[in-house]
GUMAR-808258 format. One record per residue (C-alpha): residue in three letters; x, y, z. Coordinates in steps of 0.25 Angstrom, whole numbers. Layout:
residu, xx, yy, zz
ALA, X, Y, Z
...
END
This chain:
residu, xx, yy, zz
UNK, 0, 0, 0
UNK, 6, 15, -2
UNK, 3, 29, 4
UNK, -8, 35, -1
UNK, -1, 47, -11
UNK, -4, 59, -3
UNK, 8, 53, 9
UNK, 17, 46, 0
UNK, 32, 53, 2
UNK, 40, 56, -8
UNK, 32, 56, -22
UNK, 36, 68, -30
UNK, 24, 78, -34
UNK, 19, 77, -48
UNK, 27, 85, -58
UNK, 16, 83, -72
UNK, 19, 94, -78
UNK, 29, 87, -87
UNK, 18, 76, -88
UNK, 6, 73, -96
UNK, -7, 71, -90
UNK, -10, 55, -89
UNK, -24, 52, -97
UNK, -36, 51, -88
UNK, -42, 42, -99
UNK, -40, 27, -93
UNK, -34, 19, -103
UNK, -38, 8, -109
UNK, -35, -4, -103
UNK, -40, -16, -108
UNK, -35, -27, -112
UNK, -34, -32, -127
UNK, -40, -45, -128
UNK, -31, -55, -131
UNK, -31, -61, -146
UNK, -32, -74, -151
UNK, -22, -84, -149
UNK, -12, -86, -161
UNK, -11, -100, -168
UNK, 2, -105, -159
UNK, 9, -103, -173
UNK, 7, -89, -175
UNK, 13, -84, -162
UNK, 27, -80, -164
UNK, 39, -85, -157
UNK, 41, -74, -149
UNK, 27, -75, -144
UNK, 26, -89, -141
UNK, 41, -87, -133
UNK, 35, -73, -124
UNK, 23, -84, -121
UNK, 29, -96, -117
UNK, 38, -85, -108
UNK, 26, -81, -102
UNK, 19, -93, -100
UNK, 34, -98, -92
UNK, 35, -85, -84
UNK, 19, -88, -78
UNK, 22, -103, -76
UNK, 34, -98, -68
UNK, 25, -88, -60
UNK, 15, -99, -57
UNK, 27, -110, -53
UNK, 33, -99, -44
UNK, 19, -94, -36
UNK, 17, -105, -28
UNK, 32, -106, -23
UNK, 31, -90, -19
UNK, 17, -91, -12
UNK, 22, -90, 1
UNK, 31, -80, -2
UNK, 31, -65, -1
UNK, 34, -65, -16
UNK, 22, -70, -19
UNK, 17, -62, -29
UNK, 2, -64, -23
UNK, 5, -63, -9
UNK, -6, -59, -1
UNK, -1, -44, 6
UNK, -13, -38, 13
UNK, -19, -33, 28
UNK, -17, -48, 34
UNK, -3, -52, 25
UNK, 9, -45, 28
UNK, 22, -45, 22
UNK, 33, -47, 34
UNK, 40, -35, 37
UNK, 54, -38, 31
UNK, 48, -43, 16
UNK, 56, -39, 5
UNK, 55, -44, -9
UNK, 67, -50, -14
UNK, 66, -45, -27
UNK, 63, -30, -27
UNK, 68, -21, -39
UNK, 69, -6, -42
UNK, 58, -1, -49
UNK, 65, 10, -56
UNK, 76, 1, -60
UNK, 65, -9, -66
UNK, 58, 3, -73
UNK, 46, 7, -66
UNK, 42, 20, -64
UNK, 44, 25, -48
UNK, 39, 39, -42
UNK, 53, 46, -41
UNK, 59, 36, -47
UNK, 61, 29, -33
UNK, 66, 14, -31
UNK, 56, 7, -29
UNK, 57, -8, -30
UNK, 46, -20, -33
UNK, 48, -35, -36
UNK, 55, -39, -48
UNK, 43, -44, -55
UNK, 35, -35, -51
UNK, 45, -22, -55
UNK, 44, -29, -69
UNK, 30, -30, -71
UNK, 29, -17, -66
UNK, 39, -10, -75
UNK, 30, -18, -86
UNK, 17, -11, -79
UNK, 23, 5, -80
UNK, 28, 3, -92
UNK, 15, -1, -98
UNK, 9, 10, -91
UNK, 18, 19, -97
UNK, 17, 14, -110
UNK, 0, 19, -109
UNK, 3, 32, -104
UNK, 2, 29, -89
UNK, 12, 35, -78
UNK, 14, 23, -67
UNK, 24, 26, -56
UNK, 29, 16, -45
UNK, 26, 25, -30
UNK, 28, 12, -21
UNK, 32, -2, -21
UNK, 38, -11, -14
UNK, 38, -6, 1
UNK, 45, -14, 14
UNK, 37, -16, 24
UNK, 44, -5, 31
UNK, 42, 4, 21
UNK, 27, 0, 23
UNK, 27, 2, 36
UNK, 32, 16, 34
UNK, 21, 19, 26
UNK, 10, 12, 33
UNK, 14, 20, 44
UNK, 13, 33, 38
UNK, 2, 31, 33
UNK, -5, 28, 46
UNK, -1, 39, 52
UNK, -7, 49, 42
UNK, -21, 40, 41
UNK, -22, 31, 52
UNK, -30, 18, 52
UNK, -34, 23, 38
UNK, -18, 20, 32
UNK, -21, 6, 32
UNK, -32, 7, 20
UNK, -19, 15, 14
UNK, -9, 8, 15
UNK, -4, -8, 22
UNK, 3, -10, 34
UNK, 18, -13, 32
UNK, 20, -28, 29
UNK, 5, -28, 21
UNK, 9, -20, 9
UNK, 11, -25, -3
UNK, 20, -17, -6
UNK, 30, -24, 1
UNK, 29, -35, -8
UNK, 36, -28, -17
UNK, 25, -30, -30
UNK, 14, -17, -26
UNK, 18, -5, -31
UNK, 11, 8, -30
UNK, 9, 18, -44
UNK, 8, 30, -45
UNK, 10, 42, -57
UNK, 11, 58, -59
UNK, -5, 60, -58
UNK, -3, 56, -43
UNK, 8, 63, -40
UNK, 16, 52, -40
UNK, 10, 47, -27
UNK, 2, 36, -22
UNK, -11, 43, -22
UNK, -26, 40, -26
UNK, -27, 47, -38
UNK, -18, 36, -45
UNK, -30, 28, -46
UNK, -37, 39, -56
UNK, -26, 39, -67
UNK, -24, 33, -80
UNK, -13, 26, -74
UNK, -20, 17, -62
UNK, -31, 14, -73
UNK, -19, 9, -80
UNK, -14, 1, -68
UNK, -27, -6, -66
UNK, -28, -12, -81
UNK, -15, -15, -83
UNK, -6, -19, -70
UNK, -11, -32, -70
UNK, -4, -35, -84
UNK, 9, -32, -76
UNK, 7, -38, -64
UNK, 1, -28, -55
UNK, -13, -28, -48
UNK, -20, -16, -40
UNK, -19, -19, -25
UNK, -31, -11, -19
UNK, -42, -10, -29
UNK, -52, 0, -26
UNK, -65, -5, -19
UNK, -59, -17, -15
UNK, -59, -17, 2
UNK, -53, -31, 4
UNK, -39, -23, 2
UNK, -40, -15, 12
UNK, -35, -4, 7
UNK, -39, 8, -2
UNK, -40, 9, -18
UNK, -23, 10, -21
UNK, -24, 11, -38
UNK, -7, 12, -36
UNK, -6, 1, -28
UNK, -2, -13, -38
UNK, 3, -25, -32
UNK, 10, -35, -44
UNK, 7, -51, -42
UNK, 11, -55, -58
UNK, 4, -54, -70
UNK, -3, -68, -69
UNK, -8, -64, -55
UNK, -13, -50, -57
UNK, -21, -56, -69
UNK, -27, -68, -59
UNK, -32, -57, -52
UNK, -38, -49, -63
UNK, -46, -61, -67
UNK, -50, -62, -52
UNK, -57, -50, -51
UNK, -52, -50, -36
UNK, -44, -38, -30
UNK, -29, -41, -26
UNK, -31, -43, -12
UNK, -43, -53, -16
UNK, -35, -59, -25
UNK, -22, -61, -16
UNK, -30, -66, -3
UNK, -37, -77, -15
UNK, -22, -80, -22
UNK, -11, -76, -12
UNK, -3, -80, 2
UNK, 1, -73, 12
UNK, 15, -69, 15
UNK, 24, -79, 18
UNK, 40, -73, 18
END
């Protein structure tokens, strides 16, 4: 969970007047339908080649799950109000964003998982590529750092923090896989008005392609928190389609398929 923009420290203000104002027109999202399939003969080489690949890195996905279950690194690890994280948990594999070629507010070094720095740098990219501005705000946090933050928090809102943002050891940022958007419009802060951009209508029709799934819907009271449209948590391309076709939230979705924290 992050601070909600108006406390976040150290977020330069906006400087637009070298930029162009984003589109308010949502863009088209949909999906085109997928053609026919070739006669096996027609398909080229190169095709049949980046297929087989595929179809080797997903097998290798689903042979590796079930040994990672009762880890931490767990892709669908269940993080919420009643499963903690223990206070020392770091990921073993944590990367700089910028270094991987994600887009950071300030340019700061942030770090995320391997995988999940790699998809994401798929994710802006795209993003860019339509016209859309995504910046990374917040990432990985340690428990720590969380504690820091739930803390100050707390003291400005009182009991009311806690729809805000998770204790320390129950974020999901410490996972090292949920990261926190942000762009010019807001200021380059963590702040409500993200979710009314072009950019989060972006994020909600394409993230899942790379990976990455909103964490608190709007309307949806079994999170416990409030509506974060910044907020998106990676669990694999394979995963985050599941859940698409599930129709559930995140949290329903993770309490149906996931385990608690085991490391």
């Amino acid at each position: 969970m992050i601070l909600v923009g108006l406390i976040v420290l150290g977020f330069p203000s906006v400087g637009p007047g070298e930029r162009t104002l984003a589109s308010s027109v949502r863009l088209s999202a949909e999906r085109s339908p997928h053609p026919s399939e070739p006669e096996a003969g027609t398909v080229p080489v190169w095709a049949r080649k980046n297929e087989a690949q595929r179809h080797t890195m997903l097998e290798s996905v689903r042979q590796e799950a079930p040994q990672e279950r009762d880890t931490c690194g767990y892709r669908l690890v269940l993080v919420d109000r009643p499963h903690a994280l223990p206070r020392g948990y770091v990921p073993n594999d944590l990367v700089s964003l910028p270094a991987a070629g994600v887009p950071t507010v300030s340019g700061r070094n942030l770090v995320l998982r391997r995988e999940a720095a790699e998809h994401l740098k798929d994710l802006t990219a795209a993003a860019t590529a339509d016209g859309e501005e995504l910046v990374v705000a917040s990432a990985f946090r340690s428990y720590l750092h969380q504690s820091y933050t739930y803390e100050r928090l707390k003291s400005i809102y009182g009991p009311e923090a806690d729809t805000m943002s998770a204790s320390p050891g129950h974020s999901q940022h410490q996972l090292g896989t949920a990261v926190d958007f942000t762009n010019w419009v807001a200021a380059y802060q963590v702040q409500p008005i993200f979710g009314h951009t072009s950019a989060a209508w972006w994020l909600r029709d394409h993230a899942p392609r790379y990976g990455f799934v909103l964490s608190y819907p709007p309307g949806r009271d079994e999170t416990g928190y409030r509506f974060e449209p910044w907020h998106y948590r990676y669990i694999g391309v394979e995963n985050a389609e599941r859940l698409q076709e599930s129709g559930l939230s995140l949290q329903e979705f993770l309490v149906r398929e996931g385990v608690s924290p085991h490391c």
